[in-house]
Steps between C-alpha positions, in 0.01 A plus 500: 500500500831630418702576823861655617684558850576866592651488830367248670140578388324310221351723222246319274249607213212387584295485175178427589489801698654717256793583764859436622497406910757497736383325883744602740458395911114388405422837311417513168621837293427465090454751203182431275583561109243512199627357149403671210649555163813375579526727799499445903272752644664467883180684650535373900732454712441364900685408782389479856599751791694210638751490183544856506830664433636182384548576119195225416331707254826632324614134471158435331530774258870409414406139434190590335721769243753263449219233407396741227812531405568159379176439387554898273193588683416906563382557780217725648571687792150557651579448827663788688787316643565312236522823318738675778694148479587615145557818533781422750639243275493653167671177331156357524362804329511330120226260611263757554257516250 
């Protein structure tokens, strides 16, 4: 599992679920991806009410970009914020398949 600190918080893919995971104060927030064709199809993102308005799921969708990035993924935007994530940070927008 490859792992990296983002502010305290611990974000790690977790292959065998097909997602990358962040567990903050006993909660667990993640964002499920589908591989295909050389491209990430980022098609879920959760993270409980009690994590809410703590930038959990925009930290997942960074690190998850930025993953694709190195690894000259594209990336599939099915999820809706994942897809608003982009929009509002257009230097992501060359992943996009």
């Amino acid at each position: 599992m490859a792992e990296e600190r983002v502010s305290m918080e611990i974000i790690k893919e977790n292959s065998a679920h097909n997602r990358y995971e962040i567990e903050l104060d006993g909660y667990l927030a993640y964002l499920e991806y589908r591989l295909a064709d050389g491209c990430m199809d980022l098609f879920h993102t959760y993270a409980p009410i009690e994590l809410s308005g703590r930038g959990v799921g925009s930290r997942l969708v960074d690190f998850a970009l930025n993953k694709a990035r190195e690894r000259k993924q594209k990336v599939i935007p099915t999820c809706s914020f994942v897809e608003a994530y982009i929009k509002a940070h257009p230097e992501f927008s060359d992943l996009i398949r």
